[in-house]
VOKEPA-462381 format. One line per field, with one value per residue (C-alpha): residue in three letters; x, y, z. Coordinates in pm, 1 decimal. Each point is the difference from the previous one (the first is absolute). Example, Ala and Ser with C-alpha at 12.3 -4.5 7.8 and 13.67 -1.06 7.14 Angstrom:
BEGIN
residuo <- (Ala:Ser)
east <- (1230.0:137.0)
north <- (-450.0:344.0)
up <- (780.0:-66.0)
REM end
This chain:
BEGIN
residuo <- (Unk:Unk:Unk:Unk:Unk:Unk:Unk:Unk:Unk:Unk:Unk:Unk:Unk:Unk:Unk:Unk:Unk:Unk:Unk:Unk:Unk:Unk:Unk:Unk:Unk:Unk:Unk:Unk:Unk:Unk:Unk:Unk:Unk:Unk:Unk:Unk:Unk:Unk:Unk:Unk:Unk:Unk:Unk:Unk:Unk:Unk:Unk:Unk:Unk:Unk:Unk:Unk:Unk:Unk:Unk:Unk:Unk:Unk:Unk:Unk:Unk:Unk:Unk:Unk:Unk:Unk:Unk:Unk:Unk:Unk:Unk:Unk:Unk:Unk:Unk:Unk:Unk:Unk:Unk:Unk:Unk:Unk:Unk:Unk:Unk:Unk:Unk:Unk:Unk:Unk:Unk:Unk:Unk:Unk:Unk:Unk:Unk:Unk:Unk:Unk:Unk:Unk:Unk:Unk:Unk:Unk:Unk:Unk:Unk:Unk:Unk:Unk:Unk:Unk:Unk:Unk:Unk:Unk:Unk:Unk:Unk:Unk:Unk:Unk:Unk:Unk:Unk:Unk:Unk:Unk:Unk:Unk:Unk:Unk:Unk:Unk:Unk:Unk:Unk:Unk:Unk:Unk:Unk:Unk:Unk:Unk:Unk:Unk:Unk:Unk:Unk:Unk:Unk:Unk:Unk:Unk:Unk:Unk:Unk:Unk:Unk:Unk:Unk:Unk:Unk:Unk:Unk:Unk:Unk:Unk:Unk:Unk:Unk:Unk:Unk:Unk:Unk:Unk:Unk:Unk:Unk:Unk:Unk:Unk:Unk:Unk:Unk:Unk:Unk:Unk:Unk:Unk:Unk:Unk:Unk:Unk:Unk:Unk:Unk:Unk:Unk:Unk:Unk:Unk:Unk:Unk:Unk:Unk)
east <- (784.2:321.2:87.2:381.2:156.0:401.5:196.3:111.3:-292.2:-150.2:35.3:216.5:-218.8:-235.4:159.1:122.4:-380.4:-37.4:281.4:-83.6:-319.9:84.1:290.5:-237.6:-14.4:331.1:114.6:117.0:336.4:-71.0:346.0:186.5:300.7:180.5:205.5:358.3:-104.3:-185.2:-372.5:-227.1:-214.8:-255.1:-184.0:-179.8:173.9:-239.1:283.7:123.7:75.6:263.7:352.0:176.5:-27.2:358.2:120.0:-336.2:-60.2:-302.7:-93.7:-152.5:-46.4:-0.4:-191.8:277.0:211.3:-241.0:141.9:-2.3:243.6:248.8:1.7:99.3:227.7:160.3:-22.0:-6.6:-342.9:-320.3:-299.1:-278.8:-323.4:-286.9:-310.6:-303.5:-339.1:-100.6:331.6:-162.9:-90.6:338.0:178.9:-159.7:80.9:384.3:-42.3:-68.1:318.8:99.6:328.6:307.9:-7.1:-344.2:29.8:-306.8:0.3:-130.3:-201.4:-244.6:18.1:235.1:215.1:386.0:121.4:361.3:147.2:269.9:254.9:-46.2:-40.9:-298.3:-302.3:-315.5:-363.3:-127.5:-359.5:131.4:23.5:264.2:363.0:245.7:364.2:214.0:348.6:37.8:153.3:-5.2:-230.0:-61.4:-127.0:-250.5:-116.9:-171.1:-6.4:215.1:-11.1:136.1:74.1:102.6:118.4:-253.1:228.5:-318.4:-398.7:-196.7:-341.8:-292.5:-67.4:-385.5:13.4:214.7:-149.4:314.3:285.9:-217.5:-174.3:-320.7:-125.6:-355.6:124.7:277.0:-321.3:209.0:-25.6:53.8:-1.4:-200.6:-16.4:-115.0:-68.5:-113.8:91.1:-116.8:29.2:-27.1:-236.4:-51.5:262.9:74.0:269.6:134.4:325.7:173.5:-5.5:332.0:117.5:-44.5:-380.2:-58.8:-360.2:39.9:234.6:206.6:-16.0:356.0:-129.7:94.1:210.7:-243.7)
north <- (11644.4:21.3:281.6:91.4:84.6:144.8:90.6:274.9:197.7:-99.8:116.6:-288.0:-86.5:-38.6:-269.7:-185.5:12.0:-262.4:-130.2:-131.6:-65.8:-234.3:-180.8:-237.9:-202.8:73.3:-210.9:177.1:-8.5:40.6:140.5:-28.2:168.1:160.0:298.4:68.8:150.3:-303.2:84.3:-215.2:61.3:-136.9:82.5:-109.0:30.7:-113.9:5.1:-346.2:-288.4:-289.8:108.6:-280.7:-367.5:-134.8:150.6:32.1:413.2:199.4:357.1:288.8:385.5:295.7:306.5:282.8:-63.0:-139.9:-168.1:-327.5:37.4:212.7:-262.4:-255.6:201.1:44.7:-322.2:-279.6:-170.3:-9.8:-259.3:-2.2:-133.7:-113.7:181.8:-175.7:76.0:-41.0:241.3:280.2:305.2:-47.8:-23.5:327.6:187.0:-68.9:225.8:244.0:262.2:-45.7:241.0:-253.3:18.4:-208.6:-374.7:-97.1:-377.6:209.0:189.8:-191.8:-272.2:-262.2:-299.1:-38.8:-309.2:-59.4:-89.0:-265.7:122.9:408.8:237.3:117.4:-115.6:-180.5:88.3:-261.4:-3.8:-76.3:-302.6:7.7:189.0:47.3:121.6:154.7:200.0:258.9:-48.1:308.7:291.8:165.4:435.6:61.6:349.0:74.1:-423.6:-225.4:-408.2:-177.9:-345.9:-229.4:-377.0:-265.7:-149.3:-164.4:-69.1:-5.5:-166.8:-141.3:-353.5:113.5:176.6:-315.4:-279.2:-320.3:267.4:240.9:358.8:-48.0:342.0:-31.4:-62.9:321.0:214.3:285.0:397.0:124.7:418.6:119.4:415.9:268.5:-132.7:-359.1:-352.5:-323.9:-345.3:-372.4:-25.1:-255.5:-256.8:-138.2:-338.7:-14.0:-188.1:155.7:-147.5:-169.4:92.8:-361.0:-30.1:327.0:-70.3:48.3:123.0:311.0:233.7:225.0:369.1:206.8:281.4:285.5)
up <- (-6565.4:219.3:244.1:-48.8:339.4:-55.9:331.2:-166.3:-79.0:356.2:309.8:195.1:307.1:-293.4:-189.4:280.6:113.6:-345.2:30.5:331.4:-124.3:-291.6:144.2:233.9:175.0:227.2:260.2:318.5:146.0:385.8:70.2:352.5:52.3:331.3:-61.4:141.0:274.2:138.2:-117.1:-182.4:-322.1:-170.5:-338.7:-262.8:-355.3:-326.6:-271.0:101.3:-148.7:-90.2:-146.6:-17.0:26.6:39.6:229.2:163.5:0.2:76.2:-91.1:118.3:-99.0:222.2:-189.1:188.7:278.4:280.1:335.3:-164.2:-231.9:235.2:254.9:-266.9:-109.8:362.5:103.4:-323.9:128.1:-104.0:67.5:-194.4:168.0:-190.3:-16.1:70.5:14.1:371.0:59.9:-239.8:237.6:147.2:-316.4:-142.8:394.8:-88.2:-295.6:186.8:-2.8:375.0:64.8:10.2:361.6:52.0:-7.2:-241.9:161.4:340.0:-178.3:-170.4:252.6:-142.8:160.5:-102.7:-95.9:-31.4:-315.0:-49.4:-237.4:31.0:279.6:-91.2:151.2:-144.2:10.5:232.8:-108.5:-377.2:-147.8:-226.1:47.7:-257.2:132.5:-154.8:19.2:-278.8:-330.9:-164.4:-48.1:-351.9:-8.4:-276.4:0.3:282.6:111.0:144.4:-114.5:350.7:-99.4:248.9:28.0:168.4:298.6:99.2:-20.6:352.3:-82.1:278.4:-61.1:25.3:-344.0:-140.0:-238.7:23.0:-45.4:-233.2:131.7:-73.0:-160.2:119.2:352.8:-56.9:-107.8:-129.8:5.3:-338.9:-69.2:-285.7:-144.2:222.4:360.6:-109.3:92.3:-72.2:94.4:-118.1:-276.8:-226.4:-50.3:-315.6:-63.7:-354.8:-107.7:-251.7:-351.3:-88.5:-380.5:-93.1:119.7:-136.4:-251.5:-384.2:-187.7:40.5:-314.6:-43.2:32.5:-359.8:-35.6:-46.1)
REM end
């Protein structure tokens, strides 16, 4: 037996309660911007993920208009800084909702880092660091999708394997439903199966 859940006969806080709930894993976007006045921000953003692989773009949702997604806005940068396990009581602190005025990097206790190729600083303590300059934003309802081309990839040779992160040496931060998070579990490697290897023989489906 199945329990139907419809957005429109529930209350919305509800459904996005399952929604958030059933969409999991989610990576974290770790975002660093500095708004037009000068100030730095930094927050944590679960809707994240790849939007495009050539050119290289990365995405990220803001649920409303948080500071994030004004300062990109203002200025055209953005870093994302990855998320990692030993970082994870300072990761949830920046989601804390700081006026625009406090400088979340002080708060919680954080080094800069400068970037390269954007502005916008980079969480020292993180491993990884993706810049980026904005290359368009999308409104959906009450949500805005900030997408925003990869200028370049920051990474510490200690979570490296040759030229390849390492995952178990990243040891990622992924969000969950309600207030939940997990980590690394068990990791599985399996190659895909190439249509020519694929075992026996492939039966048409029939028109009902």
């Amino acid at each position: 037996m199945r329990r139907d859940v419809d957005p429109e006969l529930v209350g919305s806080r509800d459904f996005y309660a399952v929604l958030n709930a059933v969409v999991v894993p989610r990576p974290i976007a770790w975002v660093s911007t500095r708004s037009a006045d000068g100030v730095l921000n930094l927050a944590p953003h679960s809707f994240f993920t790849v939007s495009c692989v050539r050119p290289p773009m990365v995405q990220f949702t803001s649920v409303g208009r948080k500071d994030s997604l004004n300062n990109v806005e203002a200025t055209g940068e953005f870093v994302v800084n990855f998320a990692a396990e030993a970082l994870f009581e300072q990761v949830n602190a920046t989601a804390t909702d700081f006026p625009p005025e406090v400088d979340e990097f002080a708060a919680v206790g954080l080094h800069l880092e400068p970037s390269r190729t954007v502005a916008v600083p980079r969480v020292a303590e993180s491993p990884v660091a993706i810049e980026c300059t904005l290359h368009t934003t999308l409104e959906l309802g009450d949500s805005t999708v900030v997408i925003g081309q990869v200028r370049q990839i920051s990474i510490d040779e200690s979570v490296l394997d040759g030229n390849h992160p390492e995952i178990t040496r990243l040891q990622p931060l992924a969000r969950l439903g309600r207030n939940e998070w997990s980590t690394l579990g068990e990791i599985r490697d399996l190659s895909r199966i190439r249509w020519s290897d694929w075992p026996g023989d492939y039966v048409e489906p029939q028109n009902p």
